[in-house]
KENU-20149 format. One line per 4 residues: number of its first residue (from 1); for each residue x, y, z of C-alpha. Coordinates in steps of 0.05 Angstrom, whole numbers. Layout:
NUM> X,Y,Z  ... $
//
This chain:
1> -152,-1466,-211  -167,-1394,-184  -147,-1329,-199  -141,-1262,-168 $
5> -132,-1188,-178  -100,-1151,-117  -124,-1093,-137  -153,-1047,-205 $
9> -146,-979,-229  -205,-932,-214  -205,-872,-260  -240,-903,-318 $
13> -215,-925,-391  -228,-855,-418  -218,-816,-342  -291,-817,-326 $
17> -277,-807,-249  -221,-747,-262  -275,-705,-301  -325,-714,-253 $
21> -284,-708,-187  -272,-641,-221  -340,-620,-252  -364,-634,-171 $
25> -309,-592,-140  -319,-542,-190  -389,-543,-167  -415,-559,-234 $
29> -442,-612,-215  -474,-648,-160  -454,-710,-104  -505,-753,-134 $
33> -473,-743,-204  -410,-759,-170  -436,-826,-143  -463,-843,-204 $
37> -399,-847,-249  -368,-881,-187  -421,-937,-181  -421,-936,-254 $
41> -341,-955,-263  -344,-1003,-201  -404,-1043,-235  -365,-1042,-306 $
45> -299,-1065,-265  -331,-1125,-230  -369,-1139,-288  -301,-1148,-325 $
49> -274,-1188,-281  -330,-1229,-275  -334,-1241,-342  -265,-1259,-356 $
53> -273,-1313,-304  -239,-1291,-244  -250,-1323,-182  -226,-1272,-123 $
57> -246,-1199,-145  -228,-1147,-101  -278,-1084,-76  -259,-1031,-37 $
61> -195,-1014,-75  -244,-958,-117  -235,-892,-86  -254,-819,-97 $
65> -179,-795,-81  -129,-852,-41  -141,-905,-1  -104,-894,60 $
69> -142,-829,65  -214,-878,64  -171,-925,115  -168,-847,153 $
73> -238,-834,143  -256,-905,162  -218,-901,236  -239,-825,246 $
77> -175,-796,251  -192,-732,222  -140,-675,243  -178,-625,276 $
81> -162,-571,235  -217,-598,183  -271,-581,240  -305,-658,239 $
85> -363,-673,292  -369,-743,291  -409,-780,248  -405,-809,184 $
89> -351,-766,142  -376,-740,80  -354,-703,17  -340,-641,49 $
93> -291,-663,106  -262,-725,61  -233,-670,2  -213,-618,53 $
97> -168,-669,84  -144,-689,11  -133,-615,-23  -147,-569,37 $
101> -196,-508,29  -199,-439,37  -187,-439,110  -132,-498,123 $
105> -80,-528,77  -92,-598,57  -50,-670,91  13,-687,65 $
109> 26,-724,4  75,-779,1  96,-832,-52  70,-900,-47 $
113> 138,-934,-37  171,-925,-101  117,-908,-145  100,-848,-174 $
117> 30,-854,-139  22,-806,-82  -15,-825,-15  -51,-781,37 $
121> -4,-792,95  -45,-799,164  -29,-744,223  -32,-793,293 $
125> -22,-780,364  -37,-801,427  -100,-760,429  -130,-778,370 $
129> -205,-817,383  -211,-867,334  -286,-878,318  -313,-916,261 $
133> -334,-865,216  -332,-891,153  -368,-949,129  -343,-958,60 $
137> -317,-1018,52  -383,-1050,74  -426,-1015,36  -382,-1037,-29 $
141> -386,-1103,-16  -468,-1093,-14  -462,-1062,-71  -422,-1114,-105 $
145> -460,-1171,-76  -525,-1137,-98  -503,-1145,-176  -489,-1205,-155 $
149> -417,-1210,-155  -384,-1236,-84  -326,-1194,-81  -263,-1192,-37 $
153> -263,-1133,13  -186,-1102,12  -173,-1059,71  -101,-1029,80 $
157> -69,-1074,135  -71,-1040,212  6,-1039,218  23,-1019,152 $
161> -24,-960,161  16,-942,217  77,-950,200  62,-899,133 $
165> 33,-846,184  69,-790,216  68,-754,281  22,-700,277 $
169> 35,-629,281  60,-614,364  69,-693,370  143,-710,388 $
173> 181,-732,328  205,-794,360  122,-811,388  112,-880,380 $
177> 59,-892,322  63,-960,331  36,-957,400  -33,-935,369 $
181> -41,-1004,352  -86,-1025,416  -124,-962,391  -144,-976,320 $
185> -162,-1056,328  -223,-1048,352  -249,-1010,295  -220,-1061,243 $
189> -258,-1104,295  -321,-1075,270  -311,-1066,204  -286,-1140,198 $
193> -355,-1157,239  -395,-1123,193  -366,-1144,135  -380,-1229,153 $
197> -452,-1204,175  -462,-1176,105  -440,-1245,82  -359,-1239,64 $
201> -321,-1306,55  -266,-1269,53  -232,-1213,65  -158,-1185,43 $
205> -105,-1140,76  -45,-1101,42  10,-1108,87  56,-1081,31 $
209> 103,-1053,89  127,-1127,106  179,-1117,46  216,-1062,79 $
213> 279,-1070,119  246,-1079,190  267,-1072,270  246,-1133,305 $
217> 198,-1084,343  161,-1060,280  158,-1137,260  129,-1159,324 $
221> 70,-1116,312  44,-1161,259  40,-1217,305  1,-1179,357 $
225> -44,-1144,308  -62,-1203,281  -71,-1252,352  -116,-1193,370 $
229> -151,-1194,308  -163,-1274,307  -224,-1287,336  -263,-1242,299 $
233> -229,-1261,242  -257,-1331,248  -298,-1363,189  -272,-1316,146 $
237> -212,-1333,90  -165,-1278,112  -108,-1257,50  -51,-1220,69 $
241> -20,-1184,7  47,-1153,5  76,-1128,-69  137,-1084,-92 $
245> 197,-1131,-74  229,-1183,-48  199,-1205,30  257,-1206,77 $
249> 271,-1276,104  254,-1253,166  188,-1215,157  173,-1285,109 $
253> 172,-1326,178  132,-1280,212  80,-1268,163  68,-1346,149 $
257> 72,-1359,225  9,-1309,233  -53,-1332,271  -117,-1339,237 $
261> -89,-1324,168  -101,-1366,117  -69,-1347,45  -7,-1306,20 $
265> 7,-1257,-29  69,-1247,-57  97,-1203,-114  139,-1262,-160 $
269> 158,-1201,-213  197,-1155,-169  201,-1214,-118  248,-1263,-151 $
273> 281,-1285,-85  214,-1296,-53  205,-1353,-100  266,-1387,-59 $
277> 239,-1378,3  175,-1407,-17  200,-1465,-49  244,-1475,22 $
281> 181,-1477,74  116,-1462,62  60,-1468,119  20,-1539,97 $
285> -55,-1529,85  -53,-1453,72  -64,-1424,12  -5,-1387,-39 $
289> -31,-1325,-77  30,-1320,-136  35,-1254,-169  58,-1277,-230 $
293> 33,-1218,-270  66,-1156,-273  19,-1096,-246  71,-1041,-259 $
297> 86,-1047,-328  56,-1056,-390  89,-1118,-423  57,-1174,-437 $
301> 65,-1230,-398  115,-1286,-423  61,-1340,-409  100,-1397,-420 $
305> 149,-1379,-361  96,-1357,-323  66,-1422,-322  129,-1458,-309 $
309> 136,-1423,-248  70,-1435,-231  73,-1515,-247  136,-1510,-190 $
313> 102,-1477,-144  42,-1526,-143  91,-1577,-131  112,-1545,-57 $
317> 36,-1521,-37  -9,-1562,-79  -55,-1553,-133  -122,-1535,-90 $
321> -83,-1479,-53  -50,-1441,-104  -78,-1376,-135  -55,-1339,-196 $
325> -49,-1263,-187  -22,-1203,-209  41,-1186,-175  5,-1113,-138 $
329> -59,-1072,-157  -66,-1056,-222  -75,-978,-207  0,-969,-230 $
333> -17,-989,-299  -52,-968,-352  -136,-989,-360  -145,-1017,-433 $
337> -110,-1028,-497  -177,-1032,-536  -176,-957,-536  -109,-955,-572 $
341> -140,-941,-642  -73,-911,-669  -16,-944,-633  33,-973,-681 $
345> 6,-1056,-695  73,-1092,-675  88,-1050,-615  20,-1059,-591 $
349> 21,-1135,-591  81,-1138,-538  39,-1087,-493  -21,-1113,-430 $
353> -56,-1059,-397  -102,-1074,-334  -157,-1105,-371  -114,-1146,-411 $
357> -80,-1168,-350  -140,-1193,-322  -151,-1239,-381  -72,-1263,-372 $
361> -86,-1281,-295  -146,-1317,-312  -116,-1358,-379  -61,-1373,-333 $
365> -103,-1405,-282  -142,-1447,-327  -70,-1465,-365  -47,-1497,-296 $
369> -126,-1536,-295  -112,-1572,-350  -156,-1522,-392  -93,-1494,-435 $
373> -117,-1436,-489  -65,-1463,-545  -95,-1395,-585  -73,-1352,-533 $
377> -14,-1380,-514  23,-1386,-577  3,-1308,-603  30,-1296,-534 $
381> 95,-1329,-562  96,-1297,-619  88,-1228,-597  142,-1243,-552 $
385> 192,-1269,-609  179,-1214,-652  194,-1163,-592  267,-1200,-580 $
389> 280,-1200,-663  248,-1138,-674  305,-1087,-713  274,-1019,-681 $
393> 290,-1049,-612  370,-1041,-625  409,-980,-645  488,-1008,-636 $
397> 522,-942,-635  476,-917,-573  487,-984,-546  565,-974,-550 $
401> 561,-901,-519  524,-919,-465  562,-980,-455  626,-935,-450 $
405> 602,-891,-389  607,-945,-346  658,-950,-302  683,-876,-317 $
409> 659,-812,-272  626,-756,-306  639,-681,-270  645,-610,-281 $
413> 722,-588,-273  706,-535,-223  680,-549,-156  612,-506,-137 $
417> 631,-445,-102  675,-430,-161  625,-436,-205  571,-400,-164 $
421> 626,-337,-163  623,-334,-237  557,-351,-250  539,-290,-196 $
425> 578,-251,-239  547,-261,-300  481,-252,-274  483,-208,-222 $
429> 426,-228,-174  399,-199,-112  406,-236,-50  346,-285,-41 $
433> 330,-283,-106  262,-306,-134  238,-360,-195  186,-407,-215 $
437> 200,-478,-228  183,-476,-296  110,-486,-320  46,-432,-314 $
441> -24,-449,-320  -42,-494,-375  -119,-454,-395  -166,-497,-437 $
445> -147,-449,-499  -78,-477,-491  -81,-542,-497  -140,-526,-546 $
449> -105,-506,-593  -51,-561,-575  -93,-616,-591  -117,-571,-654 $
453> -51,-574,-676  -43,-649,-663  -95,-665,-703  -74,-627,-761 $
457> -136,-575,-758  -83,-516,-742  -31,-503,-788  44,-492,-759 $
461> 55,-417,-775  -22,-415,-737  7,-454,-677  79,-416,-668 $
465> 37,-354,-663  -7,-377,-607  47,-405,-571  90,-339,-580 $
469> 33,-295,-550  26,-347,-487  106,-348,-482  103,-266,-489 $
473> 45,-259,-436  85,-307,-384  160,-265,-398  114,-201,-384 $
477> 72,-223,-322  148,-238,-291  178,-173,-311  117,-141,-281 $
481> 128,-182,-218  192,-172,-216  218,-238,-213  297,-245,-227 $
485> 300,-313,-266  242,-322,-307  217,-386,-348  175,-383,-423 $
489> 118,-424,-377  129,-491,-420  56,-471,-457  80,-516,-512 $
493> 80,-583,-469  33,-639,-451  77,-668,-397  148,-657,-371 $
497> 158,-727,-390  124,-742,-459  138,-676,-476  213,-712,-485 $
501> 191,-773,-504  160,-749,-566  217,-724,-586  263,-788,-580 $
505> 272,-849,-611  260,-908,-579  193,-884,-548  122,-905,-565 $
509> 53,-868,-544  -14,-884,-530  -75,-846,-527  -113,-858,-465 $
513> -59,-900,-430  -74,-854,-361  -51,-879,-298  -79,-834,-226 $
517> -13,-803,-200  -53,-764,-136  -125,-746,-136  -160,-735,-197 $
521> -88,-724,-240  -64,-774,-283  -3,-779,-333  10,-816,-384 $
525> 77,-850,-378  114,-863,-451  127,-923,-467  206,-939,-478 $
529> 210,-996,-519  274,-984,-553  342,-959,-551  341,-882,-535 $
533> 373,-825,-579  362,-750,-595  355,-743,-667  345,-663,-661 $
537> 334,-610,-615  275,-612,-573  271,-544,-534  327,-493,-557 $
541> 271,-461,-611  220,-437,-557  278,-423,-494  317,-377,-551 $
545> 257,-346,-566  234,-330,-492  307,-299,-479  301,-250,-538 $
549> 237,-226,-504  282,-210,-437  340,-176,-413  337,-213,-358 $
553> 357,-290,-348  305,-352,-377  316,-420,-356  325,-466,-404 $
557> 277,-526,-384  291,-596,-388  269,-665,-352  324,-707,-321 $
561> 342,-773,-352  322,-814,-279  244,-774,-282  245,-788,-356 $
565> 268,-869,-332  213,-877,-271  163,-836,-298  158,-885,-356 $
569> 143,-952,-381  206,-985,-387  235,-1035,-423  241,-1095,-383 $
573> 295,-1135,-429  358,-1095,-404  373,-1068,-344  344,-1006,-322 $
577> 412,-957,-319  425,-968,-379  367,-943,-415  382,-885,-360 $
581> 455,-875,-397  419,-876,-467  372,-819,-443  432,-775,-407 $
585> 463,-777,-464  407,-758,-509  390,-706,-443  476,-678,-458 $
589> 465,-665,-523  409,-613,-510  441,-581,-452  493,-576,-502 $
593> 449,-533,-552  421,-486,-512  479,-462,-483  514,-454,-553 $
597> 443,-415,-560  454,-364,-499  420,-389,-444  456,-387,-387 $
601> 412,-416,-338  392,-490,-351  335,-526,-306  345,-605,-309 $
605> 287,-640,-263  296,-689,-226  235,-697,-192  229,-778,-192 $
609> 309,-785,-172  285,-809,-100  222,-849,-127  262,-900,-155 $
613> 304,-912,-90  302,-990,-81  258,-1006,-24  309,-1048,5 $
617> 374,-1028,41  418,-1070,12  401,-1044,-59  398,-971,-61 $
621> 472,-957,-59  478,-976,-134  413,-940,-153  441,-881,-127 $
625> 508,-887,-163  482,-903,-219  420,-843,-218  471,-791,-191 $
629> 518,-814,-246  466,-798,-306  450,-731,-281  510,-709,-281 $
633> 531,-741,-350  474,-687,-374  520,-627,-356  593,-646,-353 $
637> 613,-614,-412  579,-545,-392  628,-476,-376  625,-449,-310 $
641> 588,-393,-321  520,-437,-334  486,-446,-278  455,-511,-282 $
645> 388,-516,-231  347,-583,-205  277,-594,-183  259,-642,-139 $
649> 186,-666,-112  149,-699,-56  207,-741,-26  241,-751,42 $
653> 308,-724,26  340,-742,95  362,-808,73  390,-780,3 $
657> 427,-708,19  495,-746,8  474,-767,-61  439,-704,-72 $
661> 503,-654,-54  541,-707,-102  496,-685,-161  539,-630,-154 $
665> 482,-587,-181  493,-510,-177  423,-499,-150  370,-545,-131 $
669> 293,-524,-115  253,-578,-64  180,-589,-54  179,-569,20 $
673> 110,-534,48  67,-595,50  125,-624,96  126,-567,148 $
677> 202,-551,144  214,-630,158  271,-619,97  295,-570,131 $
681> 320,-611,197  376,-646,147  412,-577,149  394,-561,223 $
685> 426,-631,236  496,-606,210  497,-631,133  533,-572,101 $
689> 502,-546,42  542,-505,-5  504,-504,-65  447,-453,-82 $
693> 375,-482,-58  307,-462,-56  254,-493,-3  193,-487,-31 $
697> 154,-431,-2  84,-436,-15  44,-501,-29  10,-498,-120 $
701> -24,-571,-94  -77,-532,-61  -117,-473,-79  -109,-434,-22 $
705> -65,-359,-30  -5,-360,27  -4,-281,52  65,-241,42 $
709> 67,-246,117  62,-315,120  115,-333,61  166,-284,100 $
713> 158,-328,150  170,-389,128  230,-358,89  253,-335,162 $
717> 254,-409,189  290,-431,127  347,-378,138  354,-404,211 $
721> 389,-464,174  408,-435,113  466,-390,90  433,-327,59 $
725> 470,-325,3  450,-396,-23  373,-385,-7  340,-383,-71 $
729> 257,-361,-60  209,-406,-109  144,-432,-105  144,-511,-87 $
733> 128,-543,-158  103,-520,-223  42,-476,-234  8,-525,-290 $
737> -55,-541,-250  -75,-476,-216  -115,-416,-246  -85,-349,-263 $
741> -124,-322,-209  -89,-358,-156  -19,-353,-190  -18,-281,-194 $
745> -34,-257,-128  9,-312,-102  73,-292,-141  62,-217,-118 $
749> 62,-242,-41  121,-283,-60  168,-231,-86  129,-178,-44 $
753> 162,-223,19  233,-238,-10  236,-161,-19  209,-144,57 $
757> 273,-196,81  317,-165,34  303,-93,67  318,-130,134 $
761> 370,-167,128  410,-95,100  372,-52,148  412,-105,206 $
765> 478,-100,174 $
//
C-alpha cells in the first residue's frame, strides 16, 4: 500500500529558516548561509519521510517565502517595477517582489483560501513575457535524487495560478487572466521536460482552485490546459491535488475526465461529500490519492475510522490504486510534538503535528496491506477515549449560556449615528482624526524581559515596572505626535491571539508549535481543547493604567472571538460556532470591565472574520450569521457613549460589506495600501457607509517610509468616496514588526498629512 504527503511545513522544528531569512536580510549574514539551513531542513524533511516509510514524498513545496511567488519567479513574470533583466532571478529581485525595498513597495498579499497563510498574489497582463527564469523545482529534485531519495516535484497547477492572480496595475479590471493560459504552457512545457530528463516518475499539480464555485468558462480551462499539456506529459505519473473542501460535482467530472492524468487527490477531512461522489464513478485504472489525514489541525487521527473509510474506498478503485494521504500540505500545521517538553501528558496524547502525521499516513497504509501496527492502533484508541471522557473537556454552565444565544439577536439599542453623536461628544475629535491599531514595536529587550519573566528569572514587581516604562514611552511618543486616540502599544503580549488564550480556560499551549503565516513570521495558534470561559480579567490592569497616563482617549484592546476561533486550533468534536459563542461571551465580559474602568474607546479585532468564509457559496451565509452574531454578543450590553472600534486585515471585503455594516461596529479600521484603493471601489459602487472607518494609509508590511505628500494623497482618493466626517486616518495594521526608526518618522508624515487636509478642507469652506 502507498502513502503520500501533499505537502510539509518549511520553517524548521525550532524556526531555523525564520532566523536565517532574517540574519540574511539583515545582512548579517550571507546567501550561502542562507542556502545552507535551506538544504539543511529539506535533507532532514526527506530524510523523515523516508524513514517513516513513505512512498510519494513531495519536493518543491520548500520555499524561502511562498510558493506562488517561486511559480512567479519560475514563469518570469516579474512586475517591472522590481527592475529584472532576464535571467535567472535571484535573491535580490525574489525578496523585493516579496517585501518591497527602499525604492518600490512590495506585491500584494492575499490569504490562501481560508487559511491564515498569506500568498504573493501575481500582477498579469497582456504584456507580460513569460520566460523560464527560475529553475527551482528541477534543481530540488537533483538535490533530492542526489541523497538518494526520488521525490515528487509539486508545482502549483497553470489555471489555479491564474485564477489567484490579479490584473496588474493600468490593466483593465475586467482583463481576462485566463486568456494568459496559451502564454504560460509552454514554460510548464519546459519545466515538465526537464524535470523527466532529470529522471521524475512523477510529477504533482495543486489545482486547489477546482473546489471553488466555478463558471463553466473558468472550468473549461482545465481541460485545455491539460490537452495542451499531454504529450509532454507522457511517461510521467501526473497527480492532480485539490484540498480545502468539498469538489463540486461538476468540477469532479471534469477533473477525472482530464487527459493524460493519471491519479487524484482529494481532501476526505473537509471533503465529506467528495467521498459520495467517489464511491458513485470513479475513472477505472487511475489511481485515488485519499486525504484521510487532517493537515489543518492538530488532532490525532481516529485511525480506526480512517481505515474504514479507506477499506470502502478500495472496494470502488482497487487495492493497487489507492494512496493514503494527508488531506492538504502540512504547512498549516504545526512541525513536531517531540519538542513539546512541558505540554500537559493527557492533552498531548490527543494532539499530531506534521511529523507525527507522517507516521499516521504511513501506519495507515501498511494497516490497509495487511501489515496492521496493533501497538499503534490501540494507544491511538485510547488517546481518543480518554479525549471524549475526559472531565476538563466539559464546563455545563458555559455549555448552557452558549447554548441560549442561539436563535436570539444580540444588538446595541441605538442605531450608529446616534451613537457616533454622543460618542463625538464625549470625545471631542477633530475631523479626520488619527490612531494606531494597537501594537508598537516589540524590541528584543521586550520580549527579553518577557520570556525572563516567564521563566520565573524576573520577579513580578521587576516586570510591572518594565512594562510601565514601555507603556509610558508609547502614551508619550503619541502625545508628542499628536495623535488623538492613542493605544498603551500592547508591550505586554506575545500574540493578539495567545495573548487571550492564556488567559482562558479551555486552552492549551505549546512551545514551538509555529506555523509560517507570510514570509519568515510565524504564530503559534492555541490550542482549544475545551469549553471556553473567562475566569478573570485579562487587560483592564494595563488599559487603566495607560489612561491615567493621558488626558486624552486609550483604546482598550481586545481580539475578537471569530480571530481568537480561526486563528486557533480548534476543537473538532463540536461544531465550530459554538466554541465561537463560548469565546464572545468570555470576549462580553471584558468589554464589560473596562468600561466600568473608564475607557471609553474599546478596539475588538476582527482580523480573521473574512478568513473563515466557507469557500463554497452555498455555505457562507451561515458563517456569516453566525461570525457577525458573536461580535456583536461582545458589546451589546455597552452605553452609547463607548465607542466600540474593529480591525480588519488582508481580505477582499467586496463580497462581505453587508455583513460587515451588520457588525454594527461604531468604527472599523481596514488593511487597504497593499490593495491600491481596490476596498475602496465597494463605496464608489454605491454601498452606503455610515459608520466611522479608517483605510489604511500607509503599508507596516514593508520597510519603506510613505512621504506626508504621498499619505495626503491617498487620504484624498479615499475622501472621493468617503464622507469626511466618518474618515478616520490609521496606519494599515499594527506596528509589532517594524523598528522605531521606521515608526516614528512614519507617524509624523501621517499626522503631519491629516493636519495639511484638515487646513484644506476649512480653508474651502
Amino acid at each position: 500500500m502507498a502513502s503520500h504527503i501533499v505537502g510539509y511545513p518549511r520553517m524548521g522544528p525550532k524556526r531555523e529558516l525564520k532566523f536565517a531569512l532574517e540574519s540574511f536580510w539583515d545582512g548579517k549574514s550571507s546567501a550561502q548561509d542562507l542556502q545552507k539551513v535551506a538544504a539543511d531542513l529539506r535533507e532532514s524533511i526527506w530524510k523523515q519521510m523516508t524513514d517513516a516509510g513513505i512512498k510519494y514524498i513531495p519536493s518543491n513545496t520548500f520555499s524561502y517565502y511562498d510558493q506562488m511567488l517561486d511559480t512567479t519567479a519560475m514563469l518570469g513574470a516579474v512586475p517591472p517595477r522590481y527592475g529584472w533583466n532576464g535571467g535567472e532571478i535571484g535573491f535580490d529581485v525574489y525578496f523585493s517582489m516579496a517585501r518591497g525595498n527602499a525604492s518600490v513597495p512590495a506585491m500584494e498579499m492575499t490569504k490562501w483560501f481560508d487559511t491564515n497563510y498569506h500568498f504573493i498574489v501575481p500582477e498579469l497582463g497582456p504584456n507580460v513575457n513569460f520566460s523560464y527564469a527560475s529553475h527551482k523545482a528541477v534543481t530540488e529534485y537533483k538535490e533530492a535524487k542526489a541523497l538518494g531519495v526520488d521525490t515528487v516535484p509539486v508545482l502549483i497547477g497553470p489555471v489555479s495560478y491564474l485564477l489567484l492572480s490579479k490584473p496588474a496595475k493600468g490593466v483593465e479590471k475586467t482583463f481576462s487572466l485566463l486568456s494568459l493560459l496559451g502564454k504560460i504552457l509552454p514554460i510548464y512545457k519546459e519545466v515538465i521536460s526537464e524535470l523527466k530528463e532529470a529522471g521524475a516518475s512523477w510529477i504533482q499539480f495543486d489545482e486547489p482552485t477546482l473546489v471553488m464555485d466555478l463558471e463553466s468558462h473558468k472550468l473549461e480551462s482545465f481541460t485545455e490546459a491539460y490537452s495542451e499539456l499531454e504529450s509532454t506529459l507522457s511517461g510521467l505519473n501526473v497527480l492532480i491535488e485539490t484540498y480545502f473542501a468539498d469538489i463540486p460535482a461538476e468540477q469532479y467530472k471534469t477533473l477525472t475526465s482530464l487527459k493524460g492524468v493519471t491519479a487524484f487527490g482529494f481532501d476526505l477531512v473537509r471533503g465529506s461529500k467528495t467521498l459520495d461522489l467517489i464511491k458513485g464513478e470513479f475513472p477505472e485504472g487511475k489511481h485515488l490519492f485519499a486525504g484521510v489525514v487532517d493537515g489543518r489541525n492538530i488532532w490525532a487521527n481516529d485511525l480506526a475510522a480512517s481505515l474504514s473509510t479507506l477499506e470502502a474506498l478500495e472496494g470502488v478503485v482497487g487495492k493497487d490504486k489507492l494512496v493514503v494521504s494527508t488531506s492538504c500540505s502540512l504547512l498549516h500545521t504545526a512541525v513536531d510534538l517531540v519538542n513539546e517538553t512541558k505540554l500537559d501528558k493527557e492533552i498531548k496524547s490527543w494532539l499530531a503535528f506534521a511529523a507525527q502525521k507522517v507516521v499516521e499516513v504511513n501506519a495507515l497504509a501498511k494497516a490497509l496491506a495487511g501489515e496492521k501496527d496493533e501497538e499503534f492502533f490501540s494507544a491511538n484508541a485510547a488517546a481518543l477515549a480518554s479525549r471524549k471522557s475526559s472531565p476538563r473537556v466539559t464546563n455545563e454552565a458555559v455549555q448552557k449560556a452558549a447554548a441560549a444565544l442561539n436563535g436570539s439577536d444580540h444588538r446595541r439599542a441605538t442605531n450608529v449615528s446616534a451613537r457616533l453623536d454622543a460618542q463625538q461628544k464625549k470625545l471631542n475629535l477633530p475631523i479626520l482624526p488619527t490612531t494606531t491599531i494597537g501594537s508598537f514595536p516589540q524590541t528584543m529587550e521586550l520580549r527579553k524581559v518577557r520570556r525572563e519573566y516567564k521563566a520565573k528569572k524576573v520577579s513580578e514587581d521587576d516586570y510591572i515596572k518594565a512594562i510601565k516604562e514601555e507603556i509610558s514611552k508609547v502614551v508619550k511618543l503619541q502625545e508628542e505626535f499628536d495623535i488623538d486616540v492613542l493605544v498603551h502599544g500592547e508591550p505586554e503580549r506575545n500574540d493578539m491571539v495567545e495573548y487571550f488564550g492564556e488567559q482562558l480556560s479551555g486552552f492549551a499551549f505549546s512551545a514551538n508549535g509555529w506555523v509560517q503565516s507570510y514570509g519568515s513570521r510565524c504564530v503559534k495558534p492555541p490550542i482549544i481543547y475545551g469549553d471556553v470561559s473567562r475566569p478573570k480579567s485579562m487587560t483592564v490592569f494595563w488599559s487603566a493604567l495607560a489612561q491615567s497616563m493621558t488626558s486624552r482617549p486609550m483604546k482598550g484592546m481586545l481580539t475578537g472571538p471569530v480571530t481568537i476561533l480561526n486563528w486557533s486550533f480548534v476543537r473538532n468534536d463540536q461544531p465550530r460556532f459554538e466554541t465561537c459563542y463560548q469565546i464572545a461571551l468570555a470576549i462580553k465580559d471584558e468589554v464589560e470591565d473596562l468600561e466600568k474602568n473608564g475607557i471609553t474607546v474599546i478596539q475588538i479585532d476582527e482580523a480573521a472574520l473574512r478568513e473563515g468564509l466557507p469557500l463554497r457559496k452555498s455555505e457562507q451565509a451561515f458563517y456569516l450569521d453566525w461570525a457577525v452574531h458573536s461580535f456583536r454578543i461582545t458589546n451589546c450590553g455597552v452605553q452609547d457613549t463607548t465607542q466600540i472600534h474593529t480591525h480588519m486585515c488582508y481580505s477582499n471585503f467586496n463580497d462581505i460589506i453587508h455583513s460587515i455594516i451588520n457588525m454594527d461596529a461604531d468604527v472599523i479600521t481596514i488593511e487597504n495600501s497593499r490593495s491600491d484603493e481596490k476596498l475602496l471601489s465597494v463605496f464608489r459602487e454605491g454601498v452606503k457607509y455610515g459608520a466611522g472607518i479608517g483605510p489604511g494609509v500607509y503599508d507596516i508590511h514593508s520597510p519603506r517610509i510613505p512621504s506626508a505628500e504621498e499619505i495626503a494623497d491617498r487620504i484624498n482618493k479615499m475622501l472621493a468616496v468617503l464622507e469626511t466626517n466618518i474618515l478616520w486616518v490609521n496606519p494599515d495594521c499594527g506596528l509589532k514588526t517594524r523598528k522605531y526608526s521606521e515608526v516614528k518618522p512614519a507617524l509624523k508624515n501621517m499626522v503631519d498629512a491629516a493636519k495639511l487636509l484638515r487646513t484644506q478642507l476649512a480653508s474651502a469652506k
